[in-house]
LORO-334509 format. One record per residue (C-alpha): residue number from 1; residue in one letter; x, y, z. Coordinates in nm, 4 decimals. Example, Ala and Ser with C-alpha at 12.3 -4.5 7.8 and 13.67 -1.06 7.14 Angstrom:
REM residues 2
1:a:1.2300:-0.4500:0.7800 $
2:s:1.3670:-0.1060:0.7140 $
REM end
This chain:
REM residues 401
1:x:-4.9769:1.0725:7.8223 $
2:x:-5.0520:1.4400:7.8197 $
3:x:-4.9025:1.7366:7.9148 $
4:x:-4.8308:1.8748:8.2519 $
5:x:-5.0828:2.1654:8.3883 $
6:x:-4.7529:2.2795:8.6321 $
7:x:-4.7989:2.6252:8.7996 $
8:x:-5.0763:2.8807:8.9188 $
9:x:-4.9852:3.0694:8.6004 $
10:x:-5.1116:2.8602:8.3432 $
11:x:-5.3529:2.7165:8.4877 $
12:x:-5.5119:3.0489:8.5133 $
13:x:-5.4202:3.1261:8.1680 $
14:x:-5.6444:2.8069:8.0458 $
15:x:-5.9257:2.9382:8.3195 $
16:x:-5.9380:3.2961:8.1382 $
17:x:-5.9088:3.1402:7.7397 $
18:x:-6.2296:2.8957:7.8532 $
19:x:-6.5278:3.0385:7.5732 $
20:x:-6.8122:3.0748:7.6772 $
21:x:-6.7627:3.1679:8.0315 $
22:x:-6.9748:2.9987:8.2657 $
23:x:-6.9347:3.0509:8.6367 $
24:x:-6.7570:2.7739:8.7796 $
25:x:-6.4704:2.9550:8.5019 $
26:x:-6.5504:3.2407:8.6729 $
27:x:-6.4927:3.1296:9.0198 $
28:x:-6.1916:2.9594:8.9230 $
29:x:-6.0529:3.2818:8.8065 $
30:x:-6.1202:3.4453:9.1099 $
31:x:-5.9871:3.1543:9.3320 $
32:x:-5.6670:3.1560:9.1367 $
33:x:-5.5941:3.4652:9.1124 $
34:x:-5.5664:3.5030:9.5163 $
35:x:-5.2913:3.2579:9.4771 $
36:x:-4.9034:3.3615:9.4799 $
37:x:-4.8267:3.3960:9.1324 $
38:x:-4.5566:3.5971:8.8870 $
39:x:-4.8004:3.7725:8.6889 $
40:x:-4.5316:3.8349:8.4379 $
41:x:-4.5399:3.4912:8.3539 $
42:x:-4.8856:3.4954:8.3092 $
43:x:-4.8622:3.7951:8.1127 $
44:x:-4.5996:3.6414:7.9063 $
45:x:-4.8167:3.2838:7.8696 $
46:x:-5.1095:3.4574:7.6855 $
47:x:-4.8495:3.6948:7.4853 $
48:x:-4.6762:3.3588:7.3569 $
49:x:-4.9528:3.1787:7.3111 $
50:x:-5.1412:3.4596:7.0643 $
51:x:-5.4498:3.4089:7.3729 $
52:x:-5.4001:3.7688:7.4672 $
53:x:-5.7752:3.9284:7.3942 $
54:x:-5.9992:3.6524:7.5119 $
55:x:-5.7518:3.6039:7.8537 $
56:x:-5.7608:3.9790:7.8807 $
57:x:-6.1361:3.9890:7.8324 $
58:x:-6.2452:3.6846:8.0897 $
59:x:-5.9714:3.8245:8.3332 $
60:x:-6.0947:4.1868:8.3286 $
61:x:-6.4684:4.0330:8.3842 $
62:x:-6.4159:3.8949:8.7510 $
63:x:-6.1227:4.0832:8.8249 $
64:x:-6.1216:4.4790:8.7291 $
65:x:-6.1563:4.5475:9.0697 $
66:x:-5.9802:4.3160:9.3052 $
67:x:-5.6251:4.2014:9.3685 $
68:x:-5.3128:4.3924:9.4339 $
69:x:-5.1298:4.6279:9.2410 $
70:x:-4.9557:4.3717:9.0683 $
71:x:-5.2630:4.2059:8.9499 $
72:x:-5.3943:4.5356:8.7861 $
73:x:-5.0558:4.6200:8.6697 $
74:x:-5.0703:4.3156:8.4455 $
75:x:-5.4451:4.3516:8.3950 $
76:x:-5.3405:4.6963:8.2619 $
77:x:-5.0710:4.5782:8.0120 $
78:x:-5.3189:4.2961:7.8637 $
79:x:-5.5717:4.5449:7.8312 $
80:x:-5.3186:4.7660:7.6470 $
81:x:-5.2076:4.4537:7.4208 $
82:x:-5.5539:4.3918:7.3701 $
83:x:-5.6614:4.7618:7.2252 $
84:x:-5.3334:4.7108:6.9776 $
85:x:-5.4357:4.3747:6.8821 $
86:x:-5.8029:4.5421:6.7803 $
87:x:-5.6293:4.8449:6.6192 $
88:x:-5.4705:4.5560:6.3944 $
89:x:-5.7297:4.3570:6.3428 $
90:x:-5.8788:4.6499:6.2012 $
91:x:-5.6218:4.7154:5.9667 $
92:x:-5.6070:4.3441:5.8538 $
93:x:-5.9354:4.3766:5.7842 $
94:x:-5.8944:4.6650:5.5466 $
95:x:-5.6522:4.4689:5.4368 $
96:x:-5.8793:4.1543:5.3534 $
97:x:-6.1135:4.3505:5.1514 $
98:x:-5.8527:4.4775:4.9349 $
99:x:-5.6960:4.1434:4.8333 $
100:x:-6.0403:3.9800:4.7993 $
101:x:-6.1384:4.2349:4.5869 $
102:x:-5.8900:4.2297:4.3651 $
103:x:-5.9197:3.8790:4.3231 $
104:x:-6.2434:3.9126:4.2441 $
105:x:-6.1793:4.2032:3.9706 $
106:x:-5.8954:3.9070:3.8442 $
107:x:-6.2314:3.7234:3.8479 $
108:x:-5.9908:3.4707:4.0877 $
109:x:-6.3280:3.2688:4.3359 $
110:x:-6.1004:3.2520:4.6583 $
111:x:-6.2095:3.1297:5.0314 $
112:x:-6.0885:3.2622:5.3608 $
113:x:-5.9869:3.0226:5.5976 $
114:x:-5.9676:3.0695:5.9611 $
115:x:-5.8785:3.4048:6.0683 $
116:x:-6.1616:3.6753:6.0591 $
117:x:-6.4472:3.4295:5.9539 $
118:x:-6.3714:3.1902:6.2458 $
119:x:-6.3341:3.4704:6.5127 $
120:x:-6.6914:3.6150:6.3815 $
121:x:-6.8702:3.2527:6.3630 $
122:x:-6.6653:3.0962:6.7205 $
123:x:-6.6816:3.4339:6.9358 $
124:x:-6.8726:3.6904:6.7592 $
125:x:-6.6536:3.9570:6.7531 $
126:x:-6.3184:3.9937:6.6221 $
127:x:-6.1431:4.1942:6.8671 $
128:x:-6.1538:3.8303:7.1048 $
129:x:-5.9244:3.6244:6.8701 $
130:x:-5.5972:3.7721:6.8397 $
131:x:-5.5255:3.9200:6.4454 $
132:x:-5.2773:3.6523:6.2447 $
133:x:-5.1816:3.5607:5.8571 $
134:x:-5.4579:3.6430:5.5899 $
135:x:-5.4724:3.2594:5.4969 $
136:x:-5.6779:3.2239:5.1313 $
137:x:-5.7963:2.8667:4.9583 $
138:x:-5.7126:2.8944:4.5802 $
139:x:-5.7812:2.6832:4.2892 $
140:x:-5.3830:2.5389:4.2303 $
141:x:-5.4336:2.5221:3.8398 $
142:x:-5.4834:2.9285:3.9273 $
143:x:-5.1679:2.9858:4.1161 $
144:x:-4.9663:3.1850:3.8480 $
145:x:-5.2696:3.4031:3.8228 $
146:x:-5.3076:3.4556:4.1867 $
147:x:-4.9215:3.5146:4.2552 $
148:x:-4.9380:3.7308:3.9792 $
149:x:-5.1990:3.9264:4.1486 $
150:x:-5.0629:3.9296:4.4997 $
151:x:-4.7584:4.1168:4.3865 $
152:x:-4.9321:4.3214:4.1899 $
153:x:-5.0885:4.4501:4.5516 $
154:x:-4.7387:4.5252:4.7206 $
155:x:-4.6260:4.1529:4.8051 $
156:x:-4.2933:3.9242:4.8056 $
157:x:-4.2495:3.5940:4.8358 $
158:x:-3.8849:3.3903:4.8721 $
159:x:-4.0425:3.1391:4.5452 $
160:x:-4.1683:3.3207:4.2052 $
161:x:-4.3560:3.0407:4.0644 $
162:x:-4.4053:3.2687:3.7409 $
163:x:-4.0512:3.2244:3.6829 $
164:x:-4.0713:2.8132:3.8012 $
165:x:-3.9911:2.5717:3.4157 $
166:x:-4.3062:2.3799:3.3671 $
167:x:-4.1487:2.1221:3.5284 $
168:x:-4.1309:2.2751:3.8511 $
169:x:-4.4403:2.4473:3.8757 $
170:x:-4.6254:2.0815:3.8537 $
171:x:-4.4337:1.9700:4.1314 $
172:x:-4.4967:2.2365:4.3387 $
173:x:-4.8311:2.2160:4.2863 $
174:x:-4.8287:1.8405:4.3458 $
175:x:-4.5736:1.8470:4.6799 $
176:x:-4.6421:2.1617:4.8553 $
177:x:-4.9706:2.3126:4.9669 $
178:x:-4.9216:2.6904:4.9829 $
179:x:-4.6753:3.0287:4.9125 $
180:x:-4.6067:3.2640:5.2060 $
181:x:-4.6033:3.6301:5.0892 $
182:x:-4.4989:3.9433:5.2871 $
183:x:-4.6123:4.2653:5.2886 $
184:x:-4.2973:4.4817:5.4103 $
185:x:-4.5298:4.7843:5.4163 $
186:x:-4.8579:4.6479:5.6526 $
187:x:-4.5831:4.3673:5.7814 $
188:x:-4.8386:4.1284:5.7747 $
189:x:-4.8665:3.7371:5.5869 $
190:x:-5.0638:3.6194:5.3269 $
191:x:-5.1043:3.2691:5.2789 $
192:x:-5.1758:3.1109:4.9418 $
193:x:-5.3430:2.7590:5.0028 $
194:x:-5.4495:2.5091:4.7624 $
195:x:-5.5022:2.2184:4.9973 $
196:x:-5.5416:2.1838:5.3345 $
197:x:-5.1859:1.9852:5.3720 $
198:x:-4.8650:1.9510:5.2921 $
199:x:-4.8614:1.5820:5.2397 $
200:x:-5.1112:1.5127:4.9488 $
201:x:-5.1321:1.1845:5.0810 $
202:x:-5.2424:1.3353:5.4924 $
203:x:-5.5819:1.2333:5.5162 $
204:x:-5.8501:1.4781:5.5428 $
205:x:-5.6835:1.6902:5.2587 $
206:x:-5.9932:1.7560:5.1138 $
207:x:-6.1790:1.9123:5.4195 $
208:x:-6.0803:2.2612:5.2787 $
209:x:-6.3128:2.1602:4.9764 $
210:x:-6.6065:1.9589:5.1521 $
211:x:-6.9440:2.0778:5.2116 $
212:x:-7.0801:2.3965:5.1250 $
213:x:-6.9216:2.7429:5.1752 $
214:x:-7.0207:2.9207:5.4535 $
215:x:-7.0476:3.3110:5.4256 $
216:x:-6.9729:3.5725:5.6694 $
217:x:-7.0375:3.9776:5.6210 $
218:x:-6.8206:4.2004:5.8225 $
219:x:-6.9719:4.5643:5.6891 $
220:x:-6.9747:4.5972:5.3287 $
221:x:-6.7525:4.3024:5.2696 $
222:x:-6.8545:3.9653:5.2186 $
223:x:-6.6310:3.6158:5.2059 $
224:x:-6.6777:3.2990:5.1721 $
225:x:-6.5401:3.0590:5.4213 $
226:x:-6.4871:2.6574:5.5067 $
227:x:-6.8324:2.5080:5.5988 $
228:x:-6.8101:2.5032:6.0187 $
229:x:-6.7666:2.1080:6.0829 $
230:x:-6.4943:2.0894:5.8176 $
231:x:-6.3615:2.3693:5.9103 $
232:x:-6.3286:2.2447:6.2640 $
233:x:-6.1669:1.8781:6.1576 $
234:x:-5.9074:2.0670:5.9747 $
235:x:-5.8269:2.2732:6.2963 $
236:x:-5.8080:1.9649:6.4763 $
237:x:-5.5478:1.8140:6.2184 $
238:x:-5.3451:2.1389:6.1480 $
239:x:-5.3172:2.1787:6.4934 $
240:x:-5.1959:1.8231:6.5732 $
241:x:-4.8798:1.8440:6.3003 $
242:x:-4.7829:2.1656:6.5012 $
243:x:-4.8064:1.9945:6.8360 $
244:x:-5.0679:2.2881:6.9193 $
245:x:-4.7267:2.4774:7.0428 $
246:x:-4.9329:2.7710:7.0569 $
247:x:-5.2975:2.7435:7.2317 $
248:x:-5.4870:2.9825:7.0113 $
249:x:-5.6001:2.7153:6.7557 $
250:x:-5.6909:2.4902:7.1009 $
251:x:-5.9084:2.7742:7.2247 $
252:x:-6.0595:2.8114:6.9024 $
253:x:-6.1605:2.4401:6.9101 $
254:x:-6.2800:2.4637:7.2732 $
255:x:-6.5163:2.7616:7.2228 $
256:x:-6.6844:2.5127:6.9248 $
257:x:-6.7122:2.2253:7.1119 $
258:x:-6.7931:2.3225:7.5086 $
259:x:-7.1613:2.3566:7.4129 $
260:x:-7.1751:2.1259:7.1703 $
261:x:-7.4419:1.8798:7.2554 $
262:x:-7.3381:1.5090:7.2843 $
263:x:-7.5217:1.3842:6.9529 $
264:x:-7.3440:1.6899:6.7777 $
265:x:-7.0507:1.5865:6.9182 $
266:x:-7.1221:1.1995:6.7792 $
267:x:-7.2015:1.3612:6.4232 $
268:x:-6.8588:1.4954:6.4163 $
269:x:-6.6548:1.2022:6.5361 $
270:x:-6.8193:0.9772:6.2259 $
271:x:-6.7276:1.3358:5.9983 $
272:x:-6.3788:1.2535:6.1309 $
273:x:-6.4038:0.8589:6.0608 $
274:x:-6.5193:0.9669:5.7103 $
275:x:-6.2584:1.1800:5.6498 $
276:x:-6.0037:0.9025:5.8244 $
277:x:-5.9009:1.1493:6.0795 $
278:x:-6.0865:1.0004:6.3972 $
279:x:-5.7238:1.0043:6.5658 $
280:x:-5.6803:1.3950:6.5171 $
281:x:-6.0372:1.4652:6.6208 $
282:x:-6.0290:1.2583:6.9685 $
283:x:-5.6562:1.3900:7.0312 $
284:x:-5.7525:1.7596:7.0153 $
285:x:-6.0548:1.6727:7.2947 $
286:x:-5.8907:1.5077:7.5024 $
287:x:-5.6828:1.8040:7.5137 $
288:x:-5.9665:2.0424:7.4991 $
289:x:-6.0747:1.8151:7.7998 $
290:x:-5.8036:1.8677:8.0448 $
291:x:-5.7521:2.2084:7.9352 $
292:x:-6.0788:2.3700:7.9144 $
293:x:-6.3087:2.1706:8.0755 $
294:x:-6.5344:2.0186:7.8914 $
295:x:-6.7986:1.7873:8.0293 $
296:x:-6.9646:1.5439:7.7851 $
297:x:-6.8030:1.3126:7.5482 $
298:x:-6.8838:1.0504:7.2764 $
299:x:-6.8272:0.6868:7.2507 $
300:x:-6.7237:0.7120:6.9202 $
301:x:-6.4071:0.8999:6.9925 $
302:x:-6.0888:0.6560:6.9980 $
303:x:-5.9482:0.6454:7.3439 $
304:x:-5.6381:0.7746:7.4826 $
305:x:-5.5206:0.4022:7.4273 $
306:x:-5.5113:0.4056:7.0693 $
307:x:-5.1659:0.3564:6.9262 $
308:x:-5.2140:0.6928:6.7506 $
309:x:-5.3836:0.8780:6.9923 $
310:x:-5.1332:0.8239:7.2259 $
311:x:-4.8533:0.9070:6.9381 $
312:x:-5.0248:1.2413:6.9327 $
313:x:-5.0249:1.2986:7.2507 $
314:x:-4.6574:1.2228:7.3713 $
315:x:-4.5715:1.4855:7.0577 $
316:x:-4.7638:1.7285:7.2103 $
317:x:-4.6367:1.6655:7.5246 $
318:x:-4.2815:1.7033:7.4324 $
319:x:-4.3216:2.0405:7.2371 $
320:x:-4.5729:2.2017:7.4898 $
321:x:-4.3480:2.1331:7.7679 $
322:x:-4.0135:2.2552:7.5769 $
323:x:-3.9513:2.5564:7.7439 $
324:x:-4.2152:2.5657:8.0054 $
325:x:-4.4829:2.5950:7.7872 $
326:x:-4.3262:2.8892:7.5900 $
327:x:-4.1186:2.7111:7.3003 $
328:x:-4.1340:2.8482:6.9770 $
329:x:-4.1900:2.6396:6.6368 $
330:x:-3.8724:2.7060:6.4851 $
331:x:-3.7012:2.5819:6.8639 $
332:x:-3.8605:2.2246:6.7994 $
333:x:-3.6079:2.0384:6.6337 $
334:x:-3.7128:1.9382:6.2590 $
335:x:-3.5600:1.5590:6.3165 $
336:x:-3.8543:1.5300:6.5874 $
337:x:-4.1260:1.6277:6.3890 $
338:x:-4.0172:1.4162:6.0876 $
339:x:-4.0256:1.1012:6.3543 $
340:x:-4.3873:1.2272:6.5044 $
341:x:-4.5271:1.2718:6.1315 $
342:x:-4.3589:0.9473:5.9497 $
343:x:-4.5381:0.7617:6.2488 $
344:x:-4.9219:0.9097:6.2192 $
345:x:-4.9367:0.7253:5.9299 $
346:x:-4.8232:0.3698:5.7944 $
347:x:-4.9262:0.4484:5.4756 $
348:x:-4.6252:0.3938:5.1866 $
349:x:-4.6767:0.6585:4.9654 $
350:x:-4.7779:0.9211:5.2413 $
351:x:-4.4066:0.7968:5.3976 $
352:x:-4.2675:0.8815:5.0522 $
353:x:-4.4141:1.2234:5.0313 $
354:x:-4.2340:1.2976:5.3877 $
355:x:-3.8507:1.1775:5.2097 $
356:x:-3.9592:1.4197:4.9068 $
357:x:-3.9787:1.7413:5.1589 $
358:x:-3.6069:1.6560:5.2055 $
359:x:-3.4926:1.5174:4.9203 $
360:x:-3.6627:1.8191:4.6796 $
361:x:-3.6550:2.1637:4.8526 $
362:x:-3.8152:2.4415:4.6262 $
363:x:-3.5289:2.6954:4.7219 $
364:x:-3.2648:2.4847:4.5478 $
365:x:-3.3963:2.5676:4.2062 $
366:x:-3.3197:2.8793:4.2641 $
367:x:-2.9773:2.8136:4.4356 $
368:x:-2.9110:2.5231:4.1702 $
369:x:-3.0790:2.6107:3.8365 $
370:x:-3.1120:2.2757:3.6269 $
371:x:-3.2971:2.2448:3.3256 $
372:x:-3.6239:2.0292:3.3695 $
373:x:-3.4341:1.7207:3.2095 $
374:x:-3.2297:1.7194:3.5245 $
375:x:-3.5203:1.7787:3.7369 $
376:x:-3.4478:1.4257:3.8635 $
377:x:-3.0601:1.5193:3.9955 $
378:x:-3.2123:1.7291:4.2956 $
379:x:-3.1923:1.4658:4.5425 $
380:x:-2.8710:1.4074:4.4760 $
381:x:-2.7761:1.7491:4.4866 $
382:x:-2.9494:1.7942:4.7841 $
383:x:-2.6565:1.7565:5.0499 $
384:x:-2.4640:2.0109:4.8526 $
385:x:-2.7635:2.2862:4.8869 $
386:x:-2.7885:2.2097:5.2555 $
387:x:-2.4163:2.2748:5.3060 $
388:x:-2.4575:2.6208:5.1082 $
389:x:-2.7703:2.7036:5.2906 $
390:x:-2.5914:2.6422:5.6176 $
391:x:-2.2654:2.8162:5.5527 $
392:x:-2.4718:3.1326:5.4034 $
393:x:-2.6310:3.1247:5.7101 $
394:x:-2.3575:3.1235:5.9578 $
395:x:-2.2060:3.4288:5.7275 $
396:x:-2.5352:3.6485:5.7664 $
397:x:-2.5301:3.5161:6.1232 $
398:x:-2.1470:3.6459:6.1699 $
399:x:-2.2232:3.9771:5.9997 $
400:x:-2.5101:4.0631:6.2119 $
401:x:-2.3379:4.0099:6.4859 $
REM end
């Protein structure tokens, strides 16, 4: 069970996000786009799904100068998103180099995942992958250091885990994975990760740490990175637990594995088994199969048969098709993905870990100050804070209105 590929729109969407472009992509283009279509749709599919400088790129290729005013009316307006997405990119960038720098003055070893390392090693230029959260891999025993040093740079975050009792801080360490911060100024993310996970007990946890560090220069500024294969399993797994509601990370996994050759591809499936995330791994193709076209396989992939394969699937199915293909993460309903994650795994402790995200939620502490003797009493306090969290919300909601 997979999703639907329903209308001229995105199918053409998929045909421009294909990397590399060969020419059957390119004649497909071209065939497609003499079709009746809303190009507002279309314009609004790569928009939502964050796809907007590589469709813009492979769509201006085969047709600049063809079509009717409406094609080069929406050919205009990606090419106009594109240039702002580059303009930001650039700024990001700046960005990057002053947070890894003053890590590095903190003398604070950090790694940067995805983001401008994976858009220089996948496409090889970082005005084709659209600019997103500055996502760093920290030590955890380091994160009062690190917090300490990312609001020393301008940022907030809704936790202070300087101000966290000791026994909070270990639990927060041991149950959550990272700490979102906000720049108000730059309006731009920064991720503090310490695992790959949430769920210490998710297999492949550890791909964040495995194999050696790649490096990648941009200028004057070097980072290190996640070596490529691991890097590429944990796309393949982050990507399943959102339901790859957004195509970006898909694309980014399709431009890895089009030309991969088929022994390549049979090295990574037994990574995967290693790792015991085969089901992820063979998921994600068989999407990247019916969505971008991919023509080789390996036998070593679990079919679309397999219980959990097929779990995957049906989950991606229902969130990819919530709203046409343009759903938002916060519209898929929290209940659903607690069912989808409790059944990836049968595991007893890694079921646990998924009751703890609801039974301990970091913003009570905060809401609820206890003393760590009464660490334990969260749970049962924790109706209580999701009644106050509710009701606040309606009254901001009422207010704004």
């Amino acid at each position: 069970m997979q999703a639907r590929i329903t209308g001229t729109e995105l199918k053409l969407l998929l045909a421009c996000a294909r990397w590399p472009q060969r020419e059957a992509d390119r004649l497909l283009i071209a065939e497609l786009a003499d079709r009746a279509l809303d190009w507002g749709r279309f314009v609004a599919l790569a928009k939502h799904h964050r796809i907007v400088p590589l469709v813009s790129r492979n769509a201006q290729a085969v047709l600049s100068e063809k079509g009717s005013a409406q094609t080069q009316a929406a050919l205009a307006e990606l090419k106009r998103y594109s240039g702002a997405g580059v303009m930001r990119s650039l700024r990001m960038l700046s960005e990057l180099r002053r947070v890894v720098e003053a890590f590095r003055a903190a003398a604070v070893p950090v790694r940067v995942m995805k983001g401008f390392p994976l858009a220089q090693l996948v496409f090889g230029d970082i005005g084709l992958r659209s600019p997103g959260d500055l996502d760093l891999l920290i030590d955890s025993r380091q994160l009062v250091e690190t917090d300490r040093v990312v609001r020393e740079l301008g940022y907030t975050a809704l936790f202070n885990p300087q101000r966290f009792t000791p026994r909070q801080l270990s639990f927060y360490r041991a149950h959550w994975k990272d700490v979102t911060y906000m720049n108000g100024e730059l309006g731009n993310e920064l991720d503090l990760h310490w695992r790959c996970f949430r769920n210490p007990h998710m297999p492949g946890n550890n791909l964040c740490s495995a194999g050696g560090a790649e490096t990648v220069t941009f200028g004057g500024l070097t980072v290190e990175t996640m070596a490529r294969r691991e890097g590429l399993l944990y796309l393949c797994v982050h990507g399943t637990l959102d339901g790859w509601i957004y195509l970006k990370a898909l694309a980014d996994v399709a431009a890895q594995v089009r030309e991969m050759p088929e022994e390549e591809l049979d090295s990574l499936a037994d990574l995967a088994q290693k790792h015991d995330v085969l089901p992820e791994l063979s998921g994600t193709l068989l999407l990247v199969r019916r969505f971008f076209a991919i023509d080789h396989w390996s036998e070593r992939l679990l079919p679309e048969s397999d219980r959990t394969v097929r779990r995957i699937l049906r989950y991606v199915q229902q969130t990819l098709e919530a709203r046409s293909f343009q759903a938002s993460r916060e519209e898929i309903p929290i209940g659903q993905t607690l069912r989808f994650e409790l059944g990836l795994r049968r595991g007893f402790r890694y079921r646990m870990e998924l009751v703890r995200r609801v039974l301990y939620r970091a913003r009570m502490w905060e809401a609820i100050p206890l003393p760590d003797w009464l660490f334990w009493a969260y749970p049962l306090l924790s109706p209580v804070e999701w009644l106050m969290f509710r009701l606040r919300r309606r009254r901001i909601g009422r207010v704004e209105d």
